[in-house]
N, C-alpha and C positions, 0 to 999 in steps of 0.2 A: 565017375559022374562029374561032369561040369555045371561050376557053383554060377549063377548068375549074378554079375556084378552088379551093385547097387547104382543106380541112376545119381550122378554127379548132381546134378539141379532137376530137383524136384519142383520147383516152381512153375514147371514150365504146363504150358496149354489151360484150358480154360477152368475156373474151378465151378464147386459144386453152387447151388443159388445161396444155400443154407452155409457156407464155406463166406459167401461175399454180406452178407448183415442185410441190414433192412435199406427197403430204397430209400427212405430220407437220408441214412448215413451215405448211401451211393452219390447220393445228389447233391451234398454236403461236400464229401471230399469232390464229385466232378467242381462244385464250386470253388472251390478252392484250387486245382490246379488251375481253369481256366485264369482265374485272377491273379494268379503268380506265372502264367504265362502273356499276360499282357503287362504283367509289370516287369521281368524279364525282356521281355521282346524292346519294351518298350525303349530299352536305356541301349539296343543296337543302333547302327545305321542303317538310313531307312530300307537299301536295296537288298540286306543281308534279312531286315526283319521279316521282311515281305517274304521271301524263302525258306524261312525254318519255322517250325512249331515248338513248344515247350509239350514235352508228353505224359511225363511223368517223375518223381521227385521218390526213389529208393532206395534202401540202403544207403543214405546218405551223398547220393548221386543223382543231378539234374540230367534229365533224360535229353534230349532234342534228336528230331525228326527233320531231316534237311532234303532239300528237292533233288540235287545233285551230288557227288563228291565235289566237286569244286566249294560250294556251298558251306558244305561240311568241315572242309579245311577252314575256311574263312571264320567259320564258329569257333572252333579249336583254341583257331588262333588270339580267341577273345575269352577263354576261360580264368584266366584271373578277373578281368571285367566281371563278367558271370556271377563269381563267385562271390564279388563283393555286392553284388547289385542282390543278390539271395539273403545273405547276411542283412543286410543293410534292409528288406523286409519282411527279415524271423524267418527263412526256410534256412534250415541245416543241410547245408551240401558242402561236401570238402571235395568232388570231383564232376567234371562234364560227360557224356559219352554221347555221341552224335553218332547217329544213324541216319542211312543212305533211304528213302523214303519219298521215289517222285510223290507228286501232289495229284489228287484225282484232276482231269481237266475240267475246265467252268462248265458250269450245268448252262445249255446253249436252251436261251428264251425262244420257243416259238414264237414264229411271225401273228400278227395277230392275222385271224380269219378273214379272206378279203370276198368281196361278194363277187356273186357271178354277172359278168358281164352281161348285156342285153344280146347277145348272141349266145351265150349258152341258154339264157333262158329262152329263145325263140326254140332250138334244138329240143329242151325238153319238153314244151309245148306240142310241137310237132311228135316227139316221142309220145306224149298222152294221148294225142289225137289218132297215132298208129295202132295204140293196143288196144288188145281186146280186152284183155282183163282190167275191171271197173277198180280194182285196189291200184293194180300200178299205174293206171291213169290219175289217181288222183294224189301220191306223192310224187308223179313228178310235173302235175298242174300245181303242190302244193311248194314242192323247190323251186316253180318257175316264180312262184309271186313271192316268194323271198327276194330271189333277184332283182325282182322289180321295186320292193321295197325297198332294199338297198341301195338302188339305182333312184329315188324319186328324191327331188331337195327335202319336200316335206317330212321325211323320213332321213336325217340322217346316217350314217354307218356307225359304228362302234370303232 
C-alpha cells in the first residue's frame, strides 16, 4: 500500500469563517494593511507606485502585487528601500516577495442617459397611434412625452 504524503503547505486555500476571528478583528487587520500599504507605496517613485499594491505582511515577508514582470523587477530592485521604509513604521519584515498580478481594468463610467430625439419621439407617437392594444399605446405615448420633456428649455436634461 501507498502511504499518502503529507501536504508541504497546508496554508494554502481559503480557511474555515470560525478559523478567520470575528469581523471587527477582520476589519482591524484589513486596516492596517491598507495603512502600511500606503505608507509603503508611498516612499516609491510615483510611476512604480501607481503599479504595485502592498498585499500582505507574513512570516515576516512584505507581500506585493505588481501589474507586470517588468514592474516586479523594478520592486525587487527597491527591497532594501522597502525594508527600511517597514521598519521605520513598526512592521517586521526581513524579506519582499513580488508577485506577477495584472490589475483589473477601470471600472468604465456609463455615459449618462441622453434623451430621445424629436424624431424618435414622432416614430413612437406614430407607433401608439398604429396599435391596438390600449397598454402599448400608452407607454409608448408615455416614452414619447419623455422625449419631449427632455427636449423642451423649460425642462432641462440631467
Amino acid at each position: 500500500m501507498h502511504r499518502a504524503e503529507p501536504s508541504r503547505r497546508r496554508d494554502n486555500g481559503p480557511k474555515s469563517l470560525a478559523d478567520c476571528g470575528s469581523f471587527a478583528s477582520l476589519a482591524r487587520k484589513a486596516g492596517a494593511l491598507e495603512a502600511l500599504d500606503r505608507a509603503l507605496r508611498q516612499t516609491l517613485p510615483l510611476p512604480l507606485r501607481e503599479q504595485v499594491r502592498f498585499a500582505d505582511l507574513r512570516n515576516n515577508r512584505l507581500v506585493f502585487l505588481a501589474s507586470s514582470p517588468a514592474w516586479a523587477s523594478r520592486l525587487r530592485l527597491m527591497q532594501a528601500q522597502i525594508l527600511a521604509s517597514a521598519s521605520a513604521v513598526g512592521a517586521c519584515a526581513s524579506s519582499v516577495t513580488v508577485k506577477v498580478a495584472p490589475q483589473p481594468p477601470a471600472v468604465a463610467v456609463p455615459d449618462q442617459s441622453k434623451p430621445l430625439s424629436p424624431a424618435a419621439a414622432a416614430h413612437l407617437r406614430a407607433a401608439a397611434a398604429s396599435s391596438t392594444d390600449p397598454e402599448w399605446r400608452d407607454l409608448f405615448l408615455q416614452l414619447a412625452s419623455l422625449a419631449e420633456t427632455a427636449d423642451s428649455p423649460e425642462h432641462p436634461s440631467n
